[in-house]
C-alpha atoms as a printed R data frame, in Angstrom:
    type eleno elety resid chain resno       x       y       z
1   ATOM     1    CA   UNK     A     1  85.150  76.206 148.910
2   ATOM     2    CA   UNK     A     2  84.039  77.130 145.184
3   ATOM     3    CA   UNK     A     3  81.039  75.025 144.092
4   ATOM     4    CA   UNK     A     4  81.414  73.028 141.489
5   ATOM     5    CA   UNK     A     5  79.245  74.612 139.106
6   ATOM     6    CA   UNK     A     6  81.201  78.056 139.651
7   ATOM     7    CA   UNK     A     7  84.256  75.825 138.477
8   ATOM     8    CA   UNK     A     8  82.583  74.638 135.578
9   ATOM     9    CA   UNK     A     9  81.374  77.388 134.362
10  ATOM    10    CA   UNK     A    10  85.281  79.283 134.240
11  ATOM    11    CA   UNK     A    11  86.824  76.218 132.382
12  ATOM    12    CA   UNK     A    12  83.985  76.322 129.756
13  ATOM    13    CA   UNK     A    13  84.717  80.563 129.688
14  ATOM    14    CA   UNK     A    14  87.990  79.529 129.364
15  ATOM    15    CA   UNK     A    15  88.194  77.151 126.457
16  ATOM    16    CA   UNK     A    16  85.610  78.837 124.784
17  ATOM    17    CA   UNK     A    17  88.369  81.888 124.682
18  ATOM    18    CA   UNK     A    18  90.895  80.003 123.324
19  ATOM    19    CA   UNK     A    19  88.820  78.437 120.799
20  ATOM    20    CA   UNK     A    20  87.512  81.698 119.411
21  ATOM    21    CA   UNK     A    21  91.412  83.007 119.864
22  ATOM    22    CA   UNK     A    22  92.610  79.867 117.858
23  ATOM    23    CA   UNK     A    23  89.744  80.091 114.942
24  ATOM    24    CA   UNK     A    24  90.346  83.951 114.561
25  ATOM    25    CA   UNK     A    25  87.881  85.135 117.059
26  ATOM    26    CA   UNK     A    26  88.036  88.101 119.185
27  ATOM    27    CA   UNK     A    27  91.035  89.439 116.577
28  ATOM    28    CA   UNK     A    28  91.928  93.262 116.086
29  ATOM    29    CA   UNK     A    29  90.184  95.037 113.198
30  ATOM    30    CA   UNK     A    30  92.585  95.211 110.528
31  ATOM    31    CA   UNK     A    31  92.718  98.129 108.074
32  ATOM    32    CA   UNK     A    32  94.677 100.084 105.258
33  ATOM    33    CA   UNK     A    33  94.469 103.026 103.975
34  ATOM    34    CA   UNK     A    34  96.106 105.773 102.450
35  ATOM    35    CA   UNK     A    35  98.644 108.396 104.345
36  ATOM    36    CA   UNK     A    36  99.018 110.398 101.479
37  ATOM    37    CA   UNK     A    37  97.975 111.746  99.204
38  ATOM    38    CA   UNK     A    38  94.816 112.635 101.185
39  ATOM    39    CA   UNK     A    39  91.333 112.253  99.607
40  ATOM    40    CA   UNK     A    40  90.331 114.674  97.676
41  ATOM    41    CA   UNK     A    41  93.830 116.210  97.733
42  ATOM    42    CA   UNK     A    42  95.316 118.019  94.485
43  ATOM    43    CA   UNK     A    43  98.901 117.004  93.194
44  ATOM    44    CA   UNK     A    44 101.178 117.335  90.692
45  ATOM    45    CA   UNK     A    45 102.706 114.383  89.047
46  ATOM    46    CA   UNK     A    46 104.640 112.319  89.785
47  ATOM    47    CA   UNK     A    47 103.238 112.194  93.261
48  ATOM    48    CA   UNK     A    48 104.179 110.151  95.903
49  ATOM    49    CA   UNK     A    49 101.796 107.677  97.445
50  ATOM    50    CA   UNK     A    50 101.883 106.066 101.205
51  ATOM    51    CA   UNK     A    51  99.974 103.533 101.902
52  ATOM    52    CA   UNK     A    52  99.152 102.343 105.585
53  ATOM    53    CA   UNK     A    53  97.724  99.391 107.542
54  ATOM    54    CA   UNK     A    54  96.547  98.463 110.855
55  ATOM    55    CA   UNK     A    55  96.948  94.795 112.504
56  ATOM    56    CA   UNK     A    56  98.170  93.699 109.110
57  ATOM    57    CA   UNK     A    57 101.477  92.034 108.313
58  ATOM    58    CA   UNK     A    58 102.994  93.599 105.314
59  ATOM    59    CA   UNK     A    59 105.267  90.804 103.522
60  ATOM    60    CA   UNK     A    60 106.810  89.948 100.277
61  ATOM    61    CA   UNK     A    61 104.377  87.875  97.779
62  ATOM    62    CA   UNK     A    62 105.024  83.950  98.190
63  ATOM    63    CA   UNK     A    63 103.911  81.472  95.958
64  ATOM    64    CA   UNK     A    64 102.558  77.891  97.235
65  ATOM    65    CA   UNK     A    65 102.726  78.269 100.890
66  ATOM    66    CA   UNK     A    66 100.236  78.390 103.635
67  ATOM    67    CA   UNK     A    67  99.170  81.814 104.452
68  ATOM    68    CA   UNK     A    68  98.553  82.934 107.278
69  ATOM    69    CA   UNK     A    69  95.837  84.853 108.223
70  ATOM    70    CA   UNK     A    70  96.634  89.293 107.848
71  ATOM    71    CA   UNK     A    71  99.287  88.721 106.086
72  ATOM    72    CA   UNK     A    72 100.054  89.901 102.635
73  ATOM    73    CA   UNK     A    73 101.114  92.840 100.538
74  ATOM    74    CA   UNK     A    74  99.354  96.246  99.100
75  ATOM    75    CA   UNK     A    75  97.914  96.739  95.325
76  ATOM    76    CA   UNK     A    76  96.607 100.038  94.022
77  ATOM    77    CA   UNK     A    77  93.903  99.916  91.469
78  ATOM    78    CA   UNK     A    78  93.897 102.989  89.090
79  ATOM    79    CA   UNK     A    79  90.416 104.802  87.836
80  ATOM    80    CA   UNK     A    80  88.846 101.081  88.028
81  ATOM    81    CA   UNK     A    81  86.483  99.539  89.839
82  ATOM    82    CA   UNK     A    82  88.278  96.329  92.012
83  ATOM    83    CA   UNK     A    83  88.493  93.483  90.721
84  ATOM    84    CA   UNK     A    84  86.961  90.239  91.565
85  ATOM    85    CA   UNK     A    85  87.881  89.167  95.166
86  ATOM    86    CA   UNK     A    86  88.332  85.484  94.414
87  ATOM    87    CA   UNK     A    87  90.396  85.888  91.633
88  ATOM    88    CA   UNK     A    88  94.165  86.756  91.525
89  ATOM    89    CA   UNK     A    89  94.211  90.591  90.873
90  ATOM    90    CA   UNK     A    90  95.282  91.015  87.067
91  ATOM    91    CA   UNK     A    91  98.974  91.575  86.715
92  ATOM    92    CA   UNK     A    92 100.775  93.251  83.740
93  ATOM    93    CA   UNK     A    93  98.251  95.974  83.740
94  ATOM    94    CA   UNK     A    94  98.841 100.190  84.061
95  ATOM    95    CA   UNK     A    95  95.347 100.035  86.702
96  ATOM    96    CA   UNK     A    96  96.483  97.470  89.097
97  ATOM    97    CA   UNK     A    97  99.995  97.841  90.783
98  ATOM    98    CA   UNK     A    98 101.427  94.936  92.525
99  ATOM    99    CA   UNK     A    99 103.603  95.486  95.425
100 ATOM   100    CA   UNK     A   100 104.943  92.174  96.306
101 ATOM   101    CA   UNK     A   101 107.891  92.921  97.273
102 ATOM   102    CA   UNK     A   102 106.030  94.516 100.483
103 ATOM   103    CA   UNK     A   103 106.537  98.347  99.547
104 ATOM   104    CA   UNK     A   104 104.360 101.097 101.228
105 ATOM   105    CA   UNK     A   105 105.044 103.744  99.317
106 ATOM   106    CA   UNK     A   106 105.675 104.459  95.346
107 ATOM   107    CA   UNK     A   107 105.605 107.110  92.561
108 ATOM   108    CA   UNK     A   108 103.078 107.348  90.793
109 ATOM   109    CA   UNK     A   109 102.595 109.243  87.187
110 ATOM   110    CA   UNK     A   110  98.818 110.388  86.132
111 ATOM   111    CA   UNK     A   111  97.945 112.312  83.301
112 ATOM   112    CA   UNK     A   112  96.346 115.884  84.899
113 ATOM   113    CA   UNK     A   113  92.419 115.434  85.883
114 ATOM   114    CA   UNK     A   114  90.572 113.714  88.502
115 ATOM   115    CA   UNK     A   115  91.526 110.017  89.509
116 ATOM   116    CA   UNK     A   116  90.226 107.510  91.556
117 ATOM   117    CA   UNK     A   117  93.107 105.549  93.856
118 ATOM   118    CA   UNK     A   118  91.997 101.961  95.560
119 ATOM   119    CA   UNK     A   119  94.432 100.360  98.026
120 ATOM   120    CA   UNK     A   120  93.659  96.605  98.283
121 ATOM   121    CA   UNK     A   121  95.221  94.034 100.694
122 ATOM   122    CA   UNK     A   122  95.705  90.684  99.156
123 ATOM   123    CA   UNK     A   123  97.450  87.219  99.764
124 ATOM   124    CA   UNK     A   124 100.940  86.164  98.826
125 ATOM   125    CA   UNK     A   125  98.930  84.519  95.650
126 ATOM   126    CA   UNK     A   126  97.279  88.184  95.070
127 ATOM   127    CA   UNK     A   127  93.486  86.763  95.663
128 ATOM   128    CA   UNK     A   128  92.043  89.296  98.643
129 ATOM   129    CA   UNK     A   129  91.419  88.325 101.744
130 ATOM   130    CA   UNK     A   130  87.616  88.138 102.980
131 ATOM   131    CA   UNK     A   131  86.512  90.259 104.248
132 ATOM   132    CA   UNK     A   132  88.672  92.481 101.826
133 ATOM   133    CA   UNK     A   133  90.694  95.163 103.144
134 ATOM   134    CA   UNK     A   134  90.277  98.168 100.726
135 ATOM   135    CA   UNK     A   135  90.521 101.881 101.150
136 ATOM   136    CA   UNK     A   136  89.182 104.869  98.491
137 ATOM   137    CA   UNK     A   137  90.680 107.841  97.837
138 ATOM   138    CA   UNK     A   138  90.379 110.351  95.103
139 ATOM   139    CA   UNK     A   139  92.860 112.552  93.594
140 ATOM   140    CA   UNK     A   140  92.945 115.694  91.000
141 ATOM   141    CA   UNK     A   141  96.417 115.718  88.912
142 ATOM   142    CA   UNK     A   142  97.052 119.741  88.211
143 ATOM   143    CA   UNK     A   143  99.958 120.929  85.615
């Protein structure tokens, strides 16, 4: 016979599991980064970029809908810093490239010299998620 203390003890070990399963506990790290170029890699433009994520759900940009939690879509900010996290990342701009239509990879077009490439996972409303998923790389554009 199992005492009832021994009992008591699994249900608690138990619930508290699926509460810290339900509220986002015990979750995979989640990631992205870049598969090419590499850092520090030379190219010559246009270059193609790849970018990659772990335990991430890569989707198209939604407006006005509940999101749900490691979902979203990439942005690349160009040779500036990122922007602020709980703001929608600018749009209609040459350093920040949306990809809401859930791409992973795209062209891009630098003028030669060095470069400085941030991948940054955001939101169907393009406001990052916190902690903010965000990868560096720099790149050196050669004729």
């Amino acid at each position: 016979m199992i005492a009832k203390p021994t009992i008591l003890a699994v249900v608690i070990g138990l619930l508290s599991m699926t509460l810290l399963s339900a509220c986002g506990g015990n979750q995979p790290e989640s990631s992205v980064y870049f598969m090419e170029p590499r850092d520090g890699a030379e190219v010559k433009s246009p270059f193609i970029v790849q970018m990659g994520s772990e335990n991430l759900v890569i989707e198209p940009a939604q407006a006005d809908v509940d999101y749900l939690p490691g979902h979203g879509h990439h942005h690349i900010i160009i040779d500036a810093d990122l922007p602020r996290l709980d703001m929608p990342i600018p749009a209609n701009s040459v350093q920040h490239l949306h990809f809401g239509k859930a791409q992973i990879e795209t062209t891009l077009d630098l003028e030669p010299g060095e470069h400085s490439l941030r991948l940054l996972f955001a939101k169907g409303d393009h406001i990052s998620w916190s902690p903010a998923q965000t990868a560096n790389i720099n790149v050196t554009v050669v004729k």
